[in-house]
TIDREN-589584 format. One record per residue (C-alpha): residue in three letters; x, y, z; residue number from 1. Coordinates in nm, 2 decimals, padded with zeros to 4 digits. Layout:
REM TIDREN-589584
+-----+--------+--------+--------+-----+
!   r !     xx !     yy !     zz !   k !
+-----+--------+--------+--------+-----+
! ALA !      X !      Y !      Z ! NUM !
...
+-----+--------+--------+--------+-----+
END
This chain:
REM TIDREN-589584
+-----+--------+--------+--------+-----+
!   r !     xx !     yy !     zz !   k !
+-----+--------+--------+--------+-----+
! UNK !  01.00 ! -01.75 ! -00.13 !   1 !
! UNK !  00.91 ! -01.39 ! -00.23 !   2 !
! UNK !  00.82 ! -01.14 !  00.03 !   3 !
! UNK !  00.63 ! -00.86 ! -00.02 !   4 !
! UNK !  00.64 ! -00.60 !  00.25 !   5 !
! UNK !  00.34 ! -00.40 !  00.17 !   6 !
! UNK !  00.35 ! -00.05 !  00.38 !   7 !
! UNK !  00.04 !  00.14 !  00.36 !   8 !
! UNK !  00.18 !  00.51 !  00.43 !   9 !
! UNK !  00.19 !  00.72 !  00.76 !  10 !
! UNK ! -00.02 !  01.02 !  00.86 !  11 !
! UNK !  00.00 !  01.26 !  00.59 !  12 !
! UNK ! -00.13 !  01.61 !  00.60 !  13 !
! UNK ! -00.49 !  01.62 !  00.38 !  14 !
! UNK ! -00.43 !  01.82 !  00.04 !  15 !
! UNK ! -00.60 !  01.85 ! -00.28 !  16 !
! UNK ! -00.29 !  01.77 ! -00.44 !  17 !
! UNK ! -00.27 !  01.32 ! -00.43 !  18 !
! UNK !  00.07 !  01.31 ! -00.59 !  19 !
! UNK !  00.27 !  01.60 ! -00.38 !  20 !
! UNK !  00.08 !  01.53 ! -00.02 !  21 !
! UNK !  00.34 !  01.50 !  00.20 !  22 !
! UNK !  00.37 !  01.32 !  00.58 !  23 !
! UNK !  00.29 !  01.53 !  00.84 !  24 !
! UNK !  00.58 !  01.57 !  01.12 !  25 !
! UNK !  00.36 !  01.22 !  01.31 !  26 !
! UNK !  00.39 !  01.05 !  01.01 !  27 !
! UNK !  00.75 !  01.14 !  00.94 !  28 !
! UNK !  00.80 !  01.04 !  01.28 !  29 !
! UNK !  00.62 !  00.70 !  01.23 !  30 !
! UNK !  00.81 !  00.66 !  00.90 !  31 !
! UNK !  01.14 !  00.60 !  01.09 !  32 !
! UNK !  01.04 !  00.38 !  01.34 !  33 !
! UNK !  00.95 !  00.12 !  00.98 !  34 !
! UNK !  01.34 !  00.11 !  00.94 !  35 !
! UNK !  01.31 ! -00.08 !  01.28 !  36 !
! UNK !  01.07 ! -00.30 !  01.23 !  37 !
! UNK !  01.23 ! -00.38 !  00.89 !  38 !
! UNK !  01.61 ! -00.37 !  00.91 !  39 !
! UNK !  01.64 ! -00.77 !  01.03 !  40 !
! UNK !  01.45 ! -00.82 !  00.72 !  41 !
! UNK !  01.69 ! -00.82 !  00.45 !  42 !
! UNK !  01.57 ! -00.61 !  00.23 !  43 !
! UNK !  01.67 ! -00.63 ! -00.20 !  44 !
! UNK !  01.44 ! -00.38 ! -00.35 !  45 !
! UNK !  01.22 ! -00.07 ! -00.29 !  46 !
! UNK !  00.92 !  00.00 ! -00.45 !  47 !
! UNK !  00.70 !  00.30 ! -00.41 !  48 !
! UNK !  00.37 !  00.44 ! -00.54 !  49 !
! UNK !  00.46 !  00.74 ! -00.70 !  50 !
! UNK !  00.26 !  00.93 ! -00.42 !  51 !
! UNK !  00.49 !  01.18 ! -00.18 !  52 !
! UNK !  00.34 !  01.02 !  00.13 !  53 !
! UNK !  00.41 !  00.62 ! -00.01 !  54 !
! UNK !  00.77 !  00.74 ! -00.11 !  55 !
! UNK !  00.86 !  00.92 !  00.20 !  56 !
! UNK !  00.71 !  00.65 !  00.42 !  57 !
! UNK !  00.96 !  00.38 !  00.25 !  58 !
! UNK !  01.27 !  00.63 !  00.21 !  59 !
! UNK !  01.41 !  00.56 !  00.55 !  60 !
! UNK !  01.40 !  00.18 !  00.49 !  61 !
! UNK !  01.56 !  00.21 !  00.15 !  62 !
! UNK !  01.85 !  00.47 !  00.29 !  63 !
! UNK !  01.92 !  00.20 !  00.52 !  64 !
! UNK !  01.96 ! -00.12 !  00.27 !  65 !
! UNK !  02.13 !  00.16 !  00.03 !  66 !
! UNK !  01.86 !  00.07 ! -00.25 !  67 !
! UNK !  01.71 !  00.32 ! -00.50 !  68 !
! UNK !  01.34 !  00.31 ! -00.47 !  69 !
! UNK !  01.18 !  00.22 ! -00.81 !  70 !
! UNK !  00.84 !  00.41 ! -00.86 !  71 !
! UNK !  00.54 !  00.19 ! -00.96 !  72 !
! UNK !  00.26 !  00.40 ! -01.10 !  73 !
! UNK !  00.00 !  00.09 ! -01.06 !  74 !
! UNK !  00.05 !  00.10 ! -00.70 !  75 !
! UNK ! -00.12 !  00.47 ! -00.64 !  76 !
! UNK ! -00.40 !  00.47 ! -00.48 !  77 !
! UNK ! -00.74 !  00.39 ! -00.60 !  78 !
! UNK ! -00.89 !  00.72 ! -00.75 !  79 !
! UNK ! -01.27 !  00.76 ! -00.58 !  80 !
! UNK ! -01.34 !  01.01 ! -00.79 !  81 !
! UNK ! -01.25 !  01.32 ! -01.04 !  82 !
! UNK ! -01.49 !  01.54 ! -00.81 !  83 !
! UNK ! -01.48 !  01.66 ! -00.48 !  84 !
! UNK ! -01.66 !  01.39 ! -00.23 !  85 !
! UNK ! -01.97 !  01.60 ! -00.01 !  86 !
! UNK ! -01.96 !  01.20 !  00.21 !  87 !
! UNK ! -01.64 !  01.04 !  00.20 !  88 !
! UNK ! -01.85 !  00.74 !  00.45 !  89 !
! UNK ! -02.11 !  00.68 !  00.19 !  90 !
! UNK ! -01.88 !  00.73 ! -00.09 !  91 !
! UNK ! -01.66 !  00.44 ! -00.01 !  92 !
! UNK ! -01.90 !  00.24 !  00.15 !  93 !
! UNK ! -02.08 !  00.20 ! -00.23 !  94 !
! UNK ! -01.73 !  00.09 ! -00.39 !  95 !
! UNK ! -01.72 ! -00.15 ! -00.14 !  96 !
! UNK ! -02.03 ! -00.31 ! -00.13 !  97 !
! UNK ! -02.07 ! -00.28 ! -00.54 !  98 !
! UNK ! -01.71 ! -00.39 ! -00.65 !  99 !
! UNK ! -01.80 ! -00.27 ! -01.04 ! 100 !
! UNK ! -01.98 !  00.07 ! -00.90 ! 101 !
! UNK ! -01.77 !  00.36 ! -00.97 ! 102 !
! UNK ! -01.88 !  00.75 ! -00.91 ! 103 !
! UNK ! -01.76 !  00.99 ! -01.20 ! 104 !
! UNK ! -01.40 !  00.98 ! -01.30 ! 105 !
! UNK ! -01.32 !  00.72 ! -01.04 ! 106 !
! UNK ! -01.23 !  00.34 ! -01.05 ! 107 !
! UNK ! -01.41 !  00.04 ! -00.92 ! 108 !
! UNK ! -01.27 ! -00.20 ! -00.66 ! 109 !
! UNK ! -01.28 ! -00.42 ! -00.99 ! 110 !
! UNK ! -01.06 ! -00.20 ! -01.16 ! 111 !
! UNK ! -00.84 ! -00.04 ! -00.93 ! 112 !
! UNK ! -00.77 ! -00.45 ! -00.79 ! 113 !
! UNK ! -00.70 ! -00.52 ! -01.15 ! 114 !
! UNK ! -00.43 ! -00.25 ! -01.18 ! 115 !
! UNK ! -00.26 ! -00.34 ! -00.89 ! 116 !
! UNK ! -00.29 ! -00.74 ! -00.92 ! 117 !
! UNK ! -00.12 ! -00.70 ! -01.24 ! 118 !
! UNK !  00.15 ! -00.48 ! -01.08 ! 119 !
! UNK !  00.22 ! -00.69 ! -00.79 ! 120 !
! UNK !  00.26 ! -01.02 ! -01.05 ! 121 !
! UNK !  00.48 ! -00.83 ! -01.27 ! 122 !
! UNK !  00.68 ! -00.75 ! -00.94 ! 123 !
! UNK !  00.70 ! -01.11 ! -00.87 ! 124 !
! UNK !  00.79 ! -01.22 ! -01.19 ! 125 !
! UNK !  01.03 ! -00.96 ! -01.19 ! 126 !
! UNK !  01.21 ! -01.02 ! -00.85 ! 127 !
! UNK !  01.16 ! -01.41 ! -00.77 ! 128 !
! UNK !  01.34 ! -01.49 ! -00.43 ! 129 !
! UNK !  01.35 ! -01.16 ! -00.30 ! 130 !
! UNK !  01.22 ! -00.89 ! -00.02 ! 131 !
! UNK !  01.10 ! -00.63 ! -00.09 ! 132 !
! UNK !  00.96 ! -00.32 !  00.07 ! 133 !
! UNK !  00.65 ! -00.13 ! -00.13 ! 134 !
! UNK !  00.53 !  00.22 !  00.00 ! 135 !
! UNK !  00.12 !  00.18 ! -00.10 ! 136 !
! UNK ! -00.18 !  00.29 !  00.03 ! 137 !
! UNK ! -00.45 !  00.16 !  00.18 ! 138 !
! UNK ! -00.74 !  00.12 ! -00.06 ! 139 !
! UNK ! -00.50 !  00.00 ! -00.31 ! 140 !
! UNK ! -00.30 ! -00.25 ! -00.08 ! 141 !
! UNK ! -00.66 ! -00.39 !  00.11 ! 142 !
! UNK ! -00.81 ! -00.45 ! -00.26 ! 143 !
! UNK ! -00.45 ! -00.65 ! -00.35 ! 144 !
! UNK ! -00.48 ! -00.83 ! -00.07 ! 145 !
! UNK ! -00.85 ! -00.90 ! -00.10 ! 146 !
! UNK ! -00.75 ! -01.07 ! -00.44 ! 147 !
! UNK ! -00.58 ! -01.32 ! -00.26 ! 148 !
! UNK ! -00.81 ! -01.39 !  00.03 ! 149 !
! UNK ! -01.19 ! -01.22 !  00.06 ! 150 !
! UNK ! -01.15 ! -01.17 !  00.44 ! 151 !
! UNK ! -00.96 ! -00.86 !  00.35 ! 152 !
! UNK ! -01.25 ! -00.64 !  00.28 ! 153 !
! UNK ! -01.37 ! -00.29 !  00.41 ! 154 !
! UNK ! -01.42 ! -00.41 !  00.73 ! 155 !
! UNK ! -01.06 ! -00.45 !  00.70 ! 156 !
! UNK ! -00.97 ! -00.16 !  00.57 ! 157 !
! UNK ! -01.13 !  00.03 !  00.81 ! 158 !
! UNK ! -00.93 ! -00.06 !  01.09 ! 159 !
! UNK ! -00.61 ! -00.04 !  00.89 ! 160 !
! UNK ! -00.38 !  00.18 !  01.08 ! 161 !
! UNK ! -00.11 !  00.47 !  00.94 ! 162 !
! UNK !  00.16 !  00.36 !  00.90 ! 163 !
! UNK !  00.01 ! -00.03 !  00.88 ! 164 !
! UNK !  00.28 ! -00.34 !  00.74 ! 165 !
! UNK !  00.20 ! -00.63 !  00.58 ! 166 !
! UNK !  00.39 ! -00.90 !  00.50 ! 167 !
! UNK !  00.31 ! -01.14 !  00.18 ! 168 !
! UNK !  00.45 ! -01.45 !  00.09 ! 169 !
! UNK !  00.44 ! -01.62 ! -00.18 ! 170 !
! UNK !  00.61 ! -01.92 ! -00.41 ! 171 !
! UNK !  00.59 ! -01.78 ! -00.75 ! 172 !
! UNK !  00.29 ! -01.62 ! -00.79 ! 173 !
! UNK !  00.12 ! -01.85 ! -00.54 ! 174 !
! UNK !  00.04 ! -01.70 ! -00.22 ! 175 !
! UNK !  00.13 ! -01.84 !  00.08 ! 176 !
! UNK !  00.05 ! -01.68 !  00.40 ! 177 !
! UNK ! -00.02 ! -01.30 !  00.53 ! 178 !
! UNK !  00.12 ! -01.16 !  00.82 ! 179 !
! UNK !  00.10 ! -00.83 !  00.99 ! 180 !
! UNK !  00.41 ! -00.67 !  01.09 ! 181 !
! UNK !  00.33 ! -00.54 !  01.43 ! 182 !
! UNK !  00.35 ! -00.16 !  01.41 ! 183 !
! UNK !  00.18 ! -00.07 !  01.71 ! 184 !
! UNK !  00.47 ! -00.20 !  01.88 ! 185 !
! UNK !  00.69 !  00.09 !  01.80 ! 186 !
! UNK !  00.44 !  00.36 !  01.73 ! 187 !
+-----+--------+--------+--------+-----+
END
């Protein structure tokens, strides 16, 4: 089996700036209690989004398996748009209920999933028999998921929480089962 610890990242502190946005002092916080719920996991390989808050939500977890943590560029989040969103609610509400709609500059649920599905087999192909953490985010990570199994949808989404741990198993590139990694008991 292949496991595939997806982390969607903590509270970060809203900036302009996607790539450089860093955790605020909650999420940092949050982000250490993750080596907890983690460290009986056996952990092989880190994987990140190249995202500050992905990395940084992940970096205690790798620290404490002494792993370098590889950057994915596939796993950033979705991009809603190259423009300034007036309705962030009816924004991604449209992606959601349209998977091909796509407001200017930005990427579809169909596209943004295939990115990521194409990412996450390449990682499985890549590390057969392995666990390993990924820092994601959670458009990204929901729309993965949703791939697998429709019942991970916006409602879904919605009520995903920061930091939020999922744990996907799978036998090759056949998915198995989906649990959540209970979060809430540490936070």
């Amino acid at each position: 089996m292949t496991n595939l610890y997806m982390v969607r990242h903590a509270h970060s502190i809203y900036t302009p700036d996607e790539m450089g946005r860093p955790l605020s002092k909650k999420g940092l916080l949050d982000a250490k209690q993750i080596i907890n719920l983690l460290k009986k996991e056996d952990i092989h390989i880190a994987i990140s989004s190249p995202y500050k808050r992905a990395f940084q939500t992940i970096e205690g977890v790798s620290n404490y398996f002494k792993l370098d943590i590889q950057i994915e560029f596939e796993l950033r989040e979705r991009t809603l748009s190259s423009y300034p969103i007036d309705d962030f609610e009816t924004a991604i509400t449209k992606v959601w209920e349209d998977p091909s709609f796509c407001l200017k500059g930005g990427e579809s649920n169909t596209i943004a999933q295939q990115r990521g599905i194409a990412c996450i087999f390449k990682i499985l192909e890549k590390h057969k028999g392995k666990n390993i953490v990924i820092g994601t985010h959670g458009n990204i990570m929901v729309l993965i998921m949703n791939y697998f199994d429709a019942k991970y949808g916006f409602d879904f989404w919605k009520n995903l929480q920061m930091p939020d741990i999922y744990k996907l198993s799978f036998e090759d590139t056949n998915l198995k089962s989906i649990s959540k990694v209970l979060v809430s008991e540490l936070l």
